[in-house]
C-alpha positions as CSV (number, residue, x, y, z in Angstrom):
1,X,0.0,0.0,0.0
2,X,1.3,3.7,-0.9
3,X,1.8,6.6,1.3
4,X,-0.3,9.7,1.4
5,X,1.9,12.5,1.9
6,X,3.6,11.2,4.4
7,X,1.3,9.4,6.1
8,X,2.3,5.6,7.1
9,X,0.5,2.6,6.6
10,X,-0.6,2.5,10.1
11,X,-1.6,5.8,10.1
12,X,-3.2,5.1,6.7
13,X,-5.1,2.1,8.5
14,X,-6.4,3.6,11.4
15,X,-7.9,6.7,9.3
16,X,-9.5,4.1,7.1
17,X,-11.1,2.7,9.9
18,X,-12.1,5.7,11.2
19,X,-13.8,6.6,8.3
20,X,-15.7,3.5,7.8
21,X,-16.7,3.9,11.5
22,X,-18.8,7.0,10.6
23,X,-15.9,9.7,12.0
24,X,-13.4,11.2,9.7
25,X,-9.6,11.5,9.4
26,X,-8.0,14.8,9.1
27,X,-4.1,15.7,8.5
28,X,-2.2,17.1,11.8
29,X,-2.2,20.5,9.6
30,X,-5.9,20.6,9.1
31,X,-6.9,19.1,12.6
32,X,-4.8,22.1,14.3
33,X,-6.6,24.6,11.6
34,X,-10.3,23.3,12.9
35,X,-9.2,23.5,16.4
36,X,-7.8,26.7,16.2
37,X,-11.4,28.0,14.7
38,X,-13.5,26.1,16.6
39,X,-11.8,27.6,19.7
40,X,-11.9,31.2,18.2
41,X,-8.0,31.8,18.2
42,X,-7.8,31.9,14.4
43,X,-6.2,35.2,13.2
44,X,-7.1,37.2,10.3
45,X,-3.9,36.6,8.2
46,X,-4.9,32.6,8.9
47,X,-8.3,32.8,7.8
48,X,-7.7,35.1,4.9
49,X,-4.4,34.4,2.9
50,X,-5.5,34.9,-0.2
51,X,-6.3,38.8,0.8
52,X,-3.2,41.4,0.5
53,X,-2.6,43.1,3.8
54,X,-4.8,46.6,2.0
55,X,-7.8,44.1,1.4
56,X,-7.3,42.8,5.0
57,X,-7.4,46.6,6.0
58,X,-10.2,47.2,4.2
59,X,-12.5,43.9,5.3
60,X,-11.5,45.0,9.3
61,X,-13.2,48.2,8.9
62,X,-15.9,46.9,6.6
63,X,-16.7,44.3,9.7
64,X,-16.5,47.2,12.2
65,X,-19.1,48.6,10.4
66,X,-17.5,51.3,7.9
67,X,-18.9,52.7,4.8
68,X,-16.7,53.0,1.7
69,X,-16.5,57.0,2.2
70,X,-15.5,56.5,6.1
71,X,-12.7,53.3,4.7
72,X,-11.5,55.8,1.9
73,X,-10.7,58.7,4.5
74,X,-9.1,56.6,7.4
75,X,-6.8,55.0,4.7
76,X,-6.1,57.8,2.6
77,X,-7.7,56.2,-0.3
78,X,-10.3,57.3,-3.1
79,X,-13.5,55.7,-2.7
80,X,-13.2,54.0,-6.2
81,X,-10.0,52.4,-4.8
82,X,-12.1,51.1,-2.1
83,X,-15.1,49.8,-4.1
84,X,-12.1,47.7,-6.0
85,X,-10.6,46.4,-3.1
86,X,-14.6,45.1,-1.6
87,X,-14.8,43.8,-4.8
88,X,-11.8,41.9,-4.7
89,X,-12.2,40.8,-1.4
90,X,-15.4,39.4,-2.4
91,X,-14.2,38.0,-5.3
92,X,-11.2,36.3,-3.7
93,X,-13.8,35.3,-0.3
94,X,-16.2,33.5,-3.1
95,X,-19.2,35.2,-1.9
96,X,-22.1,37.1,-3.6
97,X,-22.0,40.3,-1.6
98,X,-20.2,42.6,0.7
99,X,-22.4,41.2,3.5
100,X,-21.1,37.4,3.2
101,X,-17.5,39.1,3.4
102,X,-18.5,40.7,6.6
103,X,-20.0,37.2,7.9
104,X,-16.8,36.0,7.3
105,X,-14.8,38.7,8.8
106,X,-16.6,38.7,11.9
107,X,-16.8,35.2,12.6
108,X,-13.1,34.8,12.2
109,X,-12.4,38.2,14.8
110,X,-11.8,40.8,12.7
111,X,-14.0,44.1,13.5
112,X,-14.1,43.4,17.2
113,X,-11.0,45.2,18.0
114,X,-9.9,48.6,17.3
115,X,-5.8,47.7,16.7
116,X,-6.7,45.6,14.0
């Protein structure tokens, strides 16, 4: 039997089992990920890597409850620059609206703190 990344054939054996058993079998990378979210400790740059550090700006103050114009003035940015980075954000978040992305933002901690 091969491998998975890593993995051994006993480790391999007992996820199998696991599975069949109705549970599930995660990586040690993945299992730390879900237990740092489950637990609340996930930060920002975790749950958002695919956002540039401006977009991750941008989504803390959307999730505090900014407008574009208020987002624009604390971050010496045009408002068109910010409707392009909401847009990205929401593109690179996969959801349909600036509403999801603030969902997402809240529920991983970002907007309840002012230093962020």
């Amino acid at each position: 039997m091969a491998t998975c990344k890593g993995a051994g054939h006993e480790e391999i054996t007992q996820a199998l089992r696991a599975v069949v058993a109705g549970g599930a079998a995660f990586g040690a990378g993945v299992a730390e990920q879900v237990l740092l979210r489950l637990t609340g400790q996930v930060k920002p740059q975790t749950a958002f890597p695919q956002l540039s550090r401006r977009e991750l700006e941008v989504l803390a103050l959307l999730a505090r409850g900014a407008g574009n114009q208020e987002i624009a003035r604390q971050l010496w940015l045009s408002a068109k620059t910010v409707r392009n980075h909401v847009s990205n954000i929401v593109g690179k978040l996969g959801v349909s609206d600036r509403f999801e992305a603030i969902v997402l933002a809240r529920d991983a901690g970002l907007g309840r703190d002012e230093r962020q």
